[in-house]
C-alpha positions as a printed NumPy array, in Angstrom:
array([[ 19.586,   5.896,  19.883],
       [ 20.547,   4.961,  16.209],
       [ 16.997,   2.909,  16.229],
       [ 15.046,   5.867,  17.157],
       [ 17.121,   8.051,  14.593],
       [ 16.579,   5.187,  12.048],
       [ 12.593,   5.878,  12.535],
       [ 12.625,   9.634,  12.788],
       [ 13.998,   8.848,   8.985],
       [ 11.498,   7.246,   7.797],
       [  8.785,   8.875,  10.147],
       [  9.27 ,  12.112,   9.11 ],
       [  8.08 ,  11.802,   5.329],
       [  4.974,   9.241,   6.504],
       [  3.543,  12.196,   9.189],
       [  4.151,  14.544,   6.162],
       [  1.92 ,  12.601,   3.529],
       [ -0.615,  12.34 ,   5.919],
       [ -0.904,  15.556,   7.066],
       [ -1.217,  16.836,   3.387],
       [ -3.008,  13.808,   2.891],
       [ -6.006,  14.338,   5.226],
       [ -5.922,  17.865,   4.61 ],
       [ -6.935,  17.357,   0.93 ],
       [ -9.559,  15.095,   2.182],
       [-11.527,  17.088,   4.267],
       [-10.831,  19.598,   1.342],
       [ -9.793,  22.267,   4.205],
       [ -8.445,  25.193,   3.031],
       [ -4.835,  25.342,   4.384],
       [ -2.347,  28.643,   3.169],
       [  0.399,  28.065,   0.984],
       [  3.121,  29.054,   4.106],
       [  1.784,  26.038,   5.88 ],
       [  2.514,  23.924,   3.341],
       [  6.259,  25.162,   2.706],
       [  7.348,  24.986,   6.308],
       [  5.174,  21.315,   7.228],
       [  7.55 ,  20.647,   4.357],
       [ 10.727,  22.101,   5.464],
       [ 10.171,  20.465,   9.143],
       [  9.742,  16.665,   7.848],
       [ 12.862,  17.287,   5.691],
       [ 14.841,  19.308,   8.576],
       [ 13.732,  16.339,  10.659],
       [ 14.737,  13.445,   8.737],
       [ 18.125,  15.081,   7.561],
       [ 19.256,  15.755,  10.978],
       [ 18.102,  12.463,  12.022],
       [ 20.246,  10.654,   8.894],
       [ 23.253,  12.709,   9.309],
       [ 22.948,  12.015,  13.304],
       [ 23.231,   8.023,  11.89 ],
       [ 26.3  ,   8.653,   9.541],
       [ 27.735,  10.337,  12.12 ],
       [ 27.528,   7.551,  14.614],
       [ 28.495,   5.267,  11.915],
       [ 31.838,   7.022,  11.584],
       [ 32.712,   7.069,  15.308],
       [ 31.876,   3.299,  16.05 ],
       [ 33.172,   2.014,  12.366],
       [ 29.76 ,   0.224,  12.206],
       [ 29.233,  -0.146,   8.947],
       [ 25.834,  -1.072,   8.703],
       [ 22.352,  -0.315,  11.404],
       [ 19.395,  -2.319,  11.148],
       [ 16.131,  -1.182,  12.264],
       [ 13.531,  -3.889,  11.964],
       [  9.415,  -2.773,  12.742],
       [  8.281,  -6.295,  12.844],
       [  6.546,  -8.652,  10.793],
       [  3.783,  -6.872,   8.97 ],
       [  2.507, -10.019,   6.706],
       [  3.029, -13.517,   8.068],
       [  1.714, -16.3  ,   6.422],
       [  2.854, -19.66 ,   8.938],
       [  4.144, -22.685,   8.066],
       [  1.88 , -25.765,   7.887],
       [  4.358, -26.948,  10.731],
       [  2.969, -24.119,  12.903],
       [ -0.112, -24.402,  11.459],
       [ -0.795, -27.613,  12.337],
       [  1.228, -28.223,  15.457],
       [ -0.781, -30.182,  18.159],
       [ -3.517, -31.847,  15.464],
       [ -3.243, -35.279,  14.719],
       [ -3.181, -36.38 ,  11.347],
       [ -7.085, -38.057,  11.583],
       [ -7.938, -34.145,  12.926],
       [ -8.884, -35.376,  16.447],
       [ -7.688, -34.417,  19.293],
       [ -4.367, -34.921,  20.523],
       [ -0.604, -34.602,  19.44 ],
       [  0.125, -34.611,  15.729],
       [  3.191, -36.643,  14.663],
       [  3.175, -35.556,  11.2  ],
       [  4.296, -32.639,  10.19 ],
       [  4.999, -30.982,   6.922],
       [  8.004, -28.902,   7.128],
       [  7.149, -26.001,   4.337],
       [  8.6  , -22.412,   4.312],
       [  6.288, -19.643,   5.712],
       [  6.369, -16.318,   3.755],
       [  6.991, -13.125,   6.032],
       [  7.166,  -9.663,   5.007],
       [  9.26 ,  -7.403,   7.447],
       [  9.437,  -3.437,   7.457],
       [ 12.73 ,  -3.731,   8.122],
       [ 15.423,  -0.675,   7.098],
       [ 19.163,  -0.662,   6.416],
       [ 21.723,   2.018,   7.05 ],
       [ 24.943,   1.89 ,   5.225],
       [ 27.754,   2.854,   2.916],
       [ 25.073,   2.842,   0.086],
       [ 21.563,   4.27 ,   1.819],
       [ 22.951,   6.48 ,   4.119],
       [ 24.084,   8.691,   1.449],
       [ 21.458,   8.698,  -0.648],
       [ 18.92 ,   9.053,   1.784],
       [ 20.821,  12.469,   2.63 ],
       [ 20.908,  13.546,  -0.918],
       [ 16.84 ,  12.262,  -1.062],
       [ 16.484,  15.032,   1.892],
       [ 19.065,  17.855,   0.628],
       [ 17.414,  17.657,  -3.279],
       [ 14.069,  17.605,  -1.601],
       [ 14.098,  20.548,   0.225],
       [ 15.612,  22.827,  -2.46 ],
       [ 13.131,  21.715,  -4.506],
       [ 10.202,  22.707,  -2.276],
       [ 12.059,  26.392,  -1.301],
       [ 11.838,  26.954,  -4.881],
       [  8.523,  25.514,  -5.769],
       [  7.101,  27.339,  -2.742],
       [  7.384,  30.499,  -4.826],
       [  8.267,  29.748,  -8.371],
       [  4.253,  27.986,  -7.378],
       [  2.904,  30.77 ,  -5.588],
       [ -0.636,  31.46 ,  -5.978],
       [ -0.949,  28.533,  -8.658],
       [ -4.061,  26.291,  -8.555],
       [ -2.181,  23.367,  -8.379],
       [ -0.064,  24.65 ,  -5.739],
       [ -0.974,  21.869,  -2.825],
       [ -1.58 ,  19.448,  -5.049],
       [  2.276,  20.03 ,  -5.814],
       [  3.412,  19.577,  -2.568],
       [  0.687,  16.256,  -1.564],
       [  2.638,  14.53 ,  -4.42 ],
       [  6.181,  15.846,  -3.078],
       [  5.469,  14.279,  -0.337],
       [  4.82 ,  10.897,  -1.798],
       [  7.589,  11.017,  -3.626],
       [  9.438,  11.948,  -1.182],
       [  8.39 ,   9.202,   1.293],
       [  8.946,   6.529,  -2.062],
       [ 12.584,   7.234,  -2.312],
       [ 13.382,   7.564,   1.803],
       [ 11.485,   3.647,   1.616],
       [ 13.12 ,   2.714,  -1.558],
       [ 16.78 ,   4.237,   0.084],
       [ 16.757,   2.81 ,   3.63 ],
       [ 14.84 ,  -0.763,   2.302],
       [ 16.779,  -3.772,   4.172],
       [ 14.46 ,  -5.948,   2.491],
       [ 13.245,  -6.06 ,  -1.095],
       [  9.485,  -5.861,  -0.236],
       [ 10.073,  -2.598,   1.357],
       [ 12.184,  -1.522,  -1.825],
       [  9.055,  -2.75 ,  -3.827],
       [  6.646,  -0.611,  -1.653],
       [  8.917,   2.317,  -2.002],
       [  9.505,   1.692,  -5.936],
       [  5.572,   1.81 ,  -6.451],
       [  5.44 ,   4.873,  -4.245],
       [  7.292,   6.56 ,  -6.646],
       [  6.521,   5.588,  -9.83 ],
       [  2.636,   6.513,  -8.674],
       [  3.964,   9.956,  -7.861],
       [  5.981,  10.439, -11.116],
       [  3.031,   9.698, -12.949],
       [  0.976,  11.639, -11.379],
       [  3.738,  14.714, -11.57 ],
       [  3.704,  14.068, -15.653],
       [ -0.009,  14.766, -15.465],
       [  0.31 ,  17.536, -13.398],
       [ -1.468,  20.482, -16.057],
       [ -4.702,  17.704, -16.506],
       [ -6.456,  20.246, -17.968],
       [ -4.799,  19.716, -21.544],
       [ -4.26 ,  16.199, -23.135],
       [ -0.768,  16.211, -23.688],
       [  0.148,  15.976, -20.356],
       [ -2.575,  13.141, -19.602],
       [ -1.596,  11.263, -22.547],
       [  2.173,  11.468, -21.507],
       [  1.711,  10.739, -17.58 ],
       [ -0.253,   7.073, -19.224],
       [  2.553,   6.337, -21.128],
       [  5.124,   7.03 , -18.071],
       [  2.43 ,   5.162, -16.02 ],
       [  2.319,   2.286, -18.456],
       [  6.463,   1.433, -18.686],
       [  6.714,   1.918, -14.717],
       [  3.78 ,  -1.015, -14.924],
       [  6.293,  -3.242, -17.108],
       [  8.697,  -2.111, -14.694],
       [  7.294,  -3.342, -11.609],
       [  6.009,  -6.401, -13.366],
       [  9.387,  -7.221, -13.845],
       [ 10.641,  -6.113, -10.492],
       [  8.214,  -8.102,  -8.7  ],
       [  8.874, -11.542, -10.361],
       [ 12.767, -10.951,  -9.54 ],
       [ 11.427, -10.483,  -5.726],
       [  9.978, -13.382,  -5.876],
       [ 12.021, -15.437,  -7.485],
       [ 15.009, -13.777,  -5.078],
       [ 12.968, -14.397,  -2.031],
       [ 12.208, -18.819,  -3.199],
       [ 16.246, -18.626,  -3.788],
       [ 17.047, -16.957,  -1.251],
       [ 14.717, -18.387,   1.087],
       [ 14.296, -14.941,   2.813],
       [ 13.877, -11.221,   1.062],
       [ 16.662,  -9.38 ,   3.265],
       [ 19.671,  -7.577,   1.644],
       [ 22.036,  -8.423,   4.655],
       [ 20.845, -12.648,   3.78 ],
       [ 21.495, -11.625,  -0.143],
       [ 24.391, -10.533,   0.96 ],
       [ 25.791, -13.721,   2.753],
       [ 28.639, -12.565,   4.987],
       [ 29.577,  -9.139,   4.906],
       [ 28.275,  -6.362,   4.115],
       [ 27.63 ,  -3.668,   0.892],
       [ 29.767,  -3.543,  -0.966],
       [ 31.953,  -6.756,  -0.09 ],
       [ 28.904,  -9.411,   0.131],
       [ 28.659, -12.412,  -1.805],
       [ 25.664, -14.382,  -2.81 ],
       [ 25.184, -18.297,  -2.856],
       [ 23.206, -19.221,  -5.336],
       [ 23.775, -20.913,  -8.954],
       [ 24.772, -19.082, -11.809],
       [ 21.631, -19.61 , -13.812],
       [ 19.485, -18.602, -11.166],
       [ 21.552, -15.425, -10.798],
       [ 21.149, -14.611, -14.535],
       [ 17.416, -15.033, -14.719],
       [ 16.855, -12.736, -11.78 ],
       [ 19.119, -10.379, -12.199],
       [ 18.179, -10.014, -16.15 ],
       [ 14.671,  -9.335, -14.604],
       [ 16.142,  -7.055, -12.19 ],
       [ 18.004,  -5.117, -15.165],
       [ 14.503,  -4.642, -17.099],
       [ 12.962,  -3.191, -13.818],
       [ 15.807,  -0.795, -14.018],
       [ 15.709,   0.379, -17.767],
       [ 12.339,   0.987, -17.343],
       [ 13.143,   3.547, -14.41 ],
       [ 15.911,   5.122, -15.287],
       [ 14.963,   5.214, -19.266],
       [ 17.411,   2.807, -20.615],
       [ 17.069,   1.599, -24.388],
       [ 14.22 ,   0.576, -25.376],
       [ 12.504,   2.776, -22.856],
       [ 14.226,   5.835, -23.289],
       [ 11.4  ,   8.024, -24.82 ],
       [  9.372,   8.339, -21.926],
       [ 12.105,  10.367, -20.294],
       [ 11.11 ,  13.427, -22.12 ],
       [  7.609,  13.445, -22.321],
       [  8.135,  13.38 , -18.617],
       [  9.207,  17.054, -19.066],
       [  5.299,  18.176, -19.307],
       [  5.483,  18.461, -15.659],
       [  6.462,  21.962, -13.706],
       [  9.842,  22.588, -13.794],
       [ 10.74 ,  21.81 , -10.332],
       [  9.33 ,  18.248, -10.729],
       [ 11.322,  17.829, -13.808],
       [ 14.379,  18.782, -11.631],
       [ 13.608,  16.638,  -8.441],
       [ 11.962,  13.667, -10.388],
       [ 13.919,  13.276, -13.487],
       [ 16.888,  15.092, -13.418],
       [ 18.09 ,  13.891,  -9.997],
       [ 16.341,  10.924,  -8.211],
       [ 14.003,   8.867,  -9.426],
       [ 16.196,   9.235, -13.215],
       [ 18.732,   7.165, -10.762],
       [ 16.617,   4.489,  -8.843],
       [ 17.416,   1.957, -11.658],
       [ 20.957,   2.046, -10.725],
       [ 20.549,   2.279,  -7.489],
       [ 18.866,  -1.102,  -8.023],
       [ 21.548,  -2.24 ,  -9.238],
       [ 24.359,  -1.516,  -6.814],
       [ 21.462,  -2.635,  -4.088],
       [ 21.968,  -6.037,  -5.969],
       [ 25.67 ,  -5.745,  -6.594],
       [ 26.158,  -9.133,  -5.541],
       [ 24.244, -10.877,  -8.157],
       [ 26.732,  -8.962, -10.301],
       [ 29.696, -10.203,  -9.342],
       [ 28.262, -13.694,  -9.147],
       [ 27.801, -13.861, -12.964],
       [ 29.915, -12.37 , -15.03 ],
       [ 27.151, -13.023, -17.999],
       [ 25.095, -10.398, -16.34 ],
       [ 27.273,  -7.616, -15.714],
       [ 28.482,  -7.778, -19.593],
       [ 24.816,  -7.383, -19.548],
       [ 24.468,  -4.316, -17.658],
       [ 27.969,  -2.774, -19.482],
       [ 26.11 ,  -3.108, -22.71 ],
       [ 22.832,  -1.695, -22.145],
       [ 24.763,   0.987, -20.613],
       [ 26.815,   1.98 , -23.133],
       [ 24.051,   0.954, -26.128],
       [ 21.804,   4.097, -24.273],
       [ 24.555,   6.39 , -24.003],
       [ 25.252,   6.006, -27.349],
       [ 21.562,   7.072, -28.562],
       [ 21.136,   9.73 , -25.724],
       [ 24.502,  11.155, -26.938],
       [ 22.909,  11.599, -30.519],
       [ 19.356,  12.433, -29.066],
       [ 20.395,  15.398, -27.301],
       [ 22.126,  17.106, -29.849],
       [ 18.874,  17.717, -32.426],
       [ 16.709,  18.57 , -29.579],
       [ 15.004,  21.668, -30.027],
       [ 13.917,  23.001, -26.152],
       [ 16.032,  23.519, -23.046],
       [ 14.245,  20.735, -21.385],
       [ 14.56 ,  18.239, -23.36 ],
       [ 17.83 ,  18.328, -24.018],
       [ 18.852,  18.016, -20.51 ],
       [ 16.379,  14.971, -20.181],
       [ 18.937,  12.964, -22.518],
       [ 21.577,  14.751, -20.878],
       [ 20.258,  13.394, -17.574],
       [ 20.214,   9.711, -19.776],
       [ 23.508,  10.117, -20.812],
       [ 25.331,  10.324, -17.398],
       [ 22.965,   7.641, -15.993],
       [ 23.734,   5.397, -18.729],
       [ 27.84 ,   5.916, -17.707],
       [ 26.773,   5.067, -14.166],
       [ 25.192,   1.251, -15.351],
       [ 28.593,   1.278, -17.237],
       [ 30.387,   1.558, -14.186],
       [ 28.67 ,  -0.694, -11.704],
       [ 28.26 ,  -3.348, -14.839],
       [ 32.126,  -2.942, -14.63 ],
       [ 32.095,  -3.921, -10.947],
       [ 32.423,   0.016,  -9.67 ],
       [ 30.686,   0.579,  -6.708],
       [ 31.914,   3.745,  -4.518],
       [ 32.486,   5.204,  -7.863],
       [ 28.724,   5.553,  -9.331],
       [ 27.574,   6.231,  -5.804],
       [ 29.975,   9.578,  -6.184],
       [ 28.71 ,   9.74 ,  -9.599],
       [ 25.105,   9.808,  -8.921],
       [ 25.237,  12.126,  -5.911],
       [ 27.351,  14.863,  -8.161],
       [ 25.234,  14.204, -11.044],
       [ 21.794,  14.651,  -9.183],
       [ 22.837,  18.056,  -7.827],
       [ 23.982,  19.195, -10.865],
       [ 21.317,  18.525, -12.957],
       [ 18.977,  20.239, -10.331],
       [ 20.72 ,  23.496, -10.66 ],
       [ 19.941,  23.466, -14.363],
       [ 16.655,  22.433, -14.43 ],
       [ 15.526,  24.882, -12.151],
       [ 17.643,  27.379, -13.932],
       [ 16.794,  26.029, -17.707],
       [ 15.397,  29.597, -18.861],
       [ 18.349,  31.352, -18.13 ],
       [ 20.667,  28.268, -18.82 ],
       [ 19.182,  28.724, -22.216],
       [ 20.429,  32.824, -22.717],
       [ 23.785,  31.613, -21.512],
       [ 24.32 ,  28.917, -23.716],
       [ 23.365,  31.491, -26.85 ],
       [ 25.213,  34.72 , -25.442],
       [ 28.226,  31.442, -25.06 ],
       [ 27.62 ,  30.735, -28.652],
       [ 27.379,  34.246, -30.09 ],
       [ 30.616,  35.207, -28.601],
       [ 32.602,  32.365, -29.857],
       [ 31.174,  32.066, -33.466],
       [ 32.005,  29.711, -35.492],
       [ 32.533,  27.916, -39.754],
       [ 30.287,  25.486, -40.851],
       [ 32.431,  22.117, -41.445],
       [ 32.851,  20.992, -45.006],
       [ 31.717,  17.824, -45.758],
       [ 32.311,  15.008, -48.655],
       [ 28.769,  13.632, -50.398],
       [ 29.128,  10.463, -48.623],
       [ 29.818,  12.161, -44.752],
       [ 26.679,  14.579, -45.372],
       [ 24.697,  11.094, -46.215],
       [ 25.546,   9.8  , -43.274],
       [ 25.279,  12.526, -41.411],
       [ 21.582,  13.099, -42.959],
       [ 20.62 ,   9.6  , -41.698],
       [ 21.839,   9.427, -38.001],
       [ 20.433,  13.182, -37.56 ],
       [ 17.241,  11.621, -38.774],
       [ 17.389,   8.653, -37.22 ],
       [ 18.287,  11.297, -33.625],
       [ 15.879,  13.449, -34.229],
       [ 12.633,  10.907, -34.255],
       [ 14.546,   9.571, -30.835],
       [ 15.142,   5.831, -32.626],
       [ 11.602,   5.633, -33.255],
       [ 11.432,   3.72 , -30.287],
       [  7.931,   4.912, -29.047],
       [  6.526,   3.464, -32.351],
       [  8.78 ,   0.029, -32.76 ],
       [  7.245,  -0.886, -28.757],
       [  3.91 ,   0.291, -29.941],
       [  4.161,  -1.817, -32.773],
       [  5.382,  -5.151, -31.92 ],
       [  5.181,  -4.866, -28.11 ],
       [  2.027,  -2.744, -27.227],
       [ -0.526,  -3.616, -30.404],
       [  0.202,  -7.321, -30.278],
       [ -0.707,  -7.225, -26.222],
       [ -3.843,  -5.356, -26.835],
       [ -4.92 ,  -7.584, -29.913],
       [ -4.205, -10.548, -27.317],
       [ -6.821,  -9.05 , -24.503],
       [ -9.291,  -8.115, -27.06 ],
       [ -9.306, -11.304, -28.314],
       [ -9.906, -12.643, -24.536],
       [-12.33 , -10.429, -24.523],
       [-14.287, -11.179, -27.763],
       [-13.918, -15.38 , -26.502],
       [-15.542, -14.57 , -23.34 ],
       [-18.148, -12.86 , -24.513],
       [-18.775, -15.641, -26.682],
       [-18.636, -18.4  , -23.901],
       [-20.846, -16.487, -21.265],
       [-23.332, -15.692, -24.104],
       [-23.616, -19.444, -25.126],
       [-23.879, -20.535, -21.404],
       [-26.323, -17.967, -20.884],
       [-28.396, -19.233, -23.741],
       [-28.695, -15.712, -25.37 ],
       [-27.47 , -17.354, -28.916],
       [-30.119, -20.181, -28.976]])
């Protein structure tokens, strides 16, 4: 029964995306009410099907429910490859036999103390957010497009959630990164929001770069890519890895890129904003709730690496507090509603790395799920948030503070230095983004060269 729940979880989203997937298609006109409540069934669906799990899990004490689909990828050994040939290739039985890992990739999903709740608040969020799009949208042009890329997203974060192994988190993580991008660029008719949804587009690509090298590297180290085997005996959050120190550091530093680069950490923090072009409910569900915290859900996913070297989780404490830091003095010179929650949003996530680099775990779980719901209320609400915060600071008034010639110096500079957000957009176009281009146009120009002077067109 918990199996078939298990897939009614993850089933739920996929039937949704291609529904609204084939609809758009066939380009067949389908009304907006369809829409809404093909969305409210997948997310009724999967909720009751989750909570129906946790449930379960409470009355047996099982602490963790595996449902495995099989082996979709399966690349055999040259054991099994070559079982039954003889080393000359004739026929007969081979002695020799090379005994080489096989890689396997398995749709496999985990339910517990960490997924299980965040798969609920993935479904709750969700489904507020497409009540209220269904008629803060209504009538708009974009309005099914809207909803096609809810549904992605929606199926990314139920994958990247329930993953028991980190090929199906790496499936989910592109998921949605592809639909955050695509939610930037959402009003394509104007540049700005193009030209923002690229750059989004362009640090998820470092992202997942970095992402898939650590599940690699975890998988060789590991010798298989499932949480539970990361995990060695026991399960989240008690598990504890076996493997060296170094080995730990290296993939769990690349691990800690892929989740700055999701959740905005320094140096990537100025995407976070532009991100904010989008409609207001996608600001709310995308970066103001979930995908703002996959980055540290990555990182209590891969708690164990954590506690393995202490190296890293010093680390992840001071990336953490290095971003709250600048979102602290980001937010306070911003000029719109919007984007001062974005670095409001930062500024909480960055506290949660703080606590799990401090070896927290039920703690930034609470954190995130309170944190996501509240920031959803105000982005949705971020006109009228606005008027309250100004009829707030009307009423109370207030003295300028004095300052000495060397405190209003200071002052000058950090409010400077806040208000052009670090300048970190233009230090990694400088040194990070020009240099890389420079590189492949230099590939480009030797190529050229060598194909023309095979092709005899310089002779």
């Amino acid at each position: 029964m918990l199996t078939f729940a298990g897939i009614l979880v993850v089933l739920s989203p996929a039937v949704l995306v291609a529904l609204f997937g084939i609809s758009t298609l066939l380009r067949t006109s389908v009304g907006e009410t369809v829409y809404s409540r093909c969305t409210a069934a997948a997310v009724s669906t999967g909720l009751a099907a989750a909570v129906w799990i946790l449930a379960a899990m409470l009355m047996t004490d099982d602490r963790q429910v595996e449902v495995s689909l099989g082996d979709w990828v399966r690349i055999p050994a040259a054991a099994e490859a070559h079982a039954g040939e003889p080393p000359g290739g004739g026929v007969g039985v081979g002695l020799h036999v090379h005994e080489e890992p096989h890689f396997h990739f398995t749709m496999k999903f985990m339910f517990d103390r960490l997924s299980v709740p965040f798969v609920i608040m993935t479904f709750v969020l969700c489904g507020v957010i497409s009540a209220f799009a269904s008629r803060y949208l209504h009538r708009d042009g974009g309005f099914q497009r809207f909803f096609l890329f809810l549904s992605f997203f929606l199926l990314g974060m139920i994958l990247s959630s329930a993953a028991g192994t980190i090929e199906t988190l790496f499936f989910g993580w592109e998921l949605v990164g592809l639909s955050a991008a695509l939610r930037v660029a959402f009003f394509h008719d104007r540049r700005g929001p193009v030209v923002n949804g690229l750059r989004v587009w362009s640090i998820y690509r470092l992202a997942d770069a970095a992402f898939l090298i650590g599940a690699m590297s975890l998988h060789q180290l590991s010798g298989a890519g499932d949480f539970s085997g990361l995990a060695g005996q026991g399960v989240w959050p008690e598990g504890r890895v076996d493997i060296p120190q170094q080995s730990v550091l290296l993939v769990g530093c690349l691990f800690l890129f892929a989740a700055a680069g999701k959740s905005a950490l320094v140096p990537f923090s100025g995407w976070l904003p532009r991100a904010m072009e989008g409609p207001t409910p996608s600001s709310a569900v995308f970066y103001g709730a979930l995908s703002v915290h996959l980055g540290a859900f990555l990182l209590l996913r891969v708690s164990p690496l954590l506690d393995r070297s202490p190296v890293l989780s010093g680390l992840v404490v001071l990336l953490g507090a290095v971003t709250c830091v600048f979102a602290a003095m980001a937010a306070r010179v911003q000029s719109d509603i919007k984007s001062s929650l974005a670095f409001a949003s930062l500024i909480q996530v960055s506290i949660i790395v703080v606590e799990i680099g401090l070896g927290f775990r039920y703690l930034p779980l609470v954190h995130i799920i309170g944190h996501a719901c509240l920031r959803t209320l105000q982005l949705v609400r971020a006109p009228s948030l606005l008027k309250d915060y100004n009829s707030m600071i009307n009423a109370l008034g207030g003295v300028a503070e004095r300052r000495s010639a060397v405190e209003q110096s200071v002052y000058q500079q950090l409010y400077r230095f806040a208000m052009n957000r670090g300048n970190l957009d233009s230090i990694l176009d400088e040194f990070v983004v020009r240099p890389f281009t420079n590189v492949l146009l230099w590939s480009d120009r030797m190529e050229r060269r060598w194909t023309n002077w095979l092709s005899g067109e310089n002779r």
